[in-house]
N, C-alpha and C positions, 0 to 999 in steps of 0.2 A: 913343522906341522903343515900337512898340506890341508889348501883348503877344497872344498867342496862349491867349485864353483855354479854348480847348474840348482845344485841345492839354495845357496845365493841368491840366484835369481829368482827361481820360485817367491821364499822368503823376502825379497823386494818386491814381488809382483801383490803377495797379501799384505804387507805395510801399506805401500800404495792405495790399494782398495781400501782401509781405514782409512788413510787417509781421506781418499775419495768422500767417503762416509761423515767425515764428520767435518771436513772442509771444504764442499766440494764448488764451492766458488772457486777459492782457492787454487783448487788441483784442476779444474775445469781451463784457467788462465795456462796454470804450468804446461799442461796439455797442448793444449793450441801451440803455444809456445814452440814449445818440443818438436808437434809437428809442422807446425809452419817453418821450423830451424831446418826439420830434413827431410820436404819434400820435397822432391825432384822440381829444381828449375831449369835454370843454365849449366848448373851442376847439379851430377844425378846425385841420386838418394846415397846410394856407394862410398861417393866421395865424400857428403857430407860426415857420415858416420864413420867413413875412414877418421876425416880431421877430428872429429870429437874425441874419438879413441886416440888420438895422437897429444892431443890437448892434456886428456886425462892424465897418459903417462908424462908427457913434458911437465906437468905442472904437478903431480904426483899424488893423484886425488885418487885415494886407490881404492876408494868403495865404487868409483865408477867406471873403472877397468875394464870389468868382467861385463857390466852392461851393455857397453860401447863394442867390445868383443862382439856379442851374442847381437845386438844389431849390426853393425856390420858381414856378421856374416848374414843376419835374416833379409839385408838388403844384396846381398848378393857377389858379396867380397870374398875372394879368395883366400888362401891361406898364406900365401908369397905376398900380395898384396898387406895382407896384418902384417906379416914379416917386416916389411917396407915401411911402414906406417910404425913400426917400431923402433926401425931405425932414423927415420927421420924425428923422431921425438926424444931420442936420445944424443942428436945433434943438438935441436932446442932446447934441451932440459938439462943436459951436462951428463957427466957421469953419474950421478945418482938417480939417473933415469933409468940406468940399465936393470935397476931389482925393479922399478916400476914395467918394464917390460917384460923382464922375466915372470910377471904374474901375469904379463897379457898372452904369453907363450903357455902357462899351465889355464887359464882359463881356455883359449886356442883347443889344444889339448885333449881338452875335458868334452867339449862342446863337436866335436870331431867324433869322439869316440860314442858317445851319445847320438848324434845324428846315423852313426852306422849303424847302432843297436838297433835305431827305430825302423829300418830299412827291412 
């Protein structure tokens, strides 16, 4: 079954906003959080959300795949660069990292053919 990654996202971005809604101390911390994790210091925003996405897959948290995908590329990440970032996560992760990558390759993918559409 493939999944509908952009669709995904969406569908996180209205969770999110309930959440926002009805805890939004709560999501107001995680926020900051978030952003203060990956704004551009010493290292730029790119990298940061490179290693998230790398994390993700090494550690095989596979709801946050396709989000660390979709931000690094909104920070400015290449498609060879994911590439890379997929495979260094499947050095860390082992082998059972490689179907965690392979969702970062169909989200990749999705998120590709999407940005051309909107063109």
């Amino acid at each position: 079954m493939v999944k509908d990654y952009c669709k995904h996202i969406r569908d996180l971005e209205k969770s999110y906003e309930k959440l926002e809604h009805y805890i939004p101390s709560i999501m107001e911390e995680v926020e900051k959080l978030r952003v203060d994790s990956t704004t551009e210091g010493i290292l730029k925003s790119k990298t940061k959300n490179l290693i998230a996405l790398g994390i993700a897959i090494s550690k095989g948290i596979k709801q946050n795949i396709a989000f660390h995908v979709y931000k690094a590329l909104e920070s400015g990440a290449s498609s060879l660069e994911i590439y890379e970032t997929i495979g260094v996560a499947i050095y860390m992760g082992g082998t059972e990292s490689i179907i965690y990558g392979c969702e970062a390759v169909e989200a990749l993918n999705q998120f590709i053919v999407l940005e051309k559409n909107e063109k």
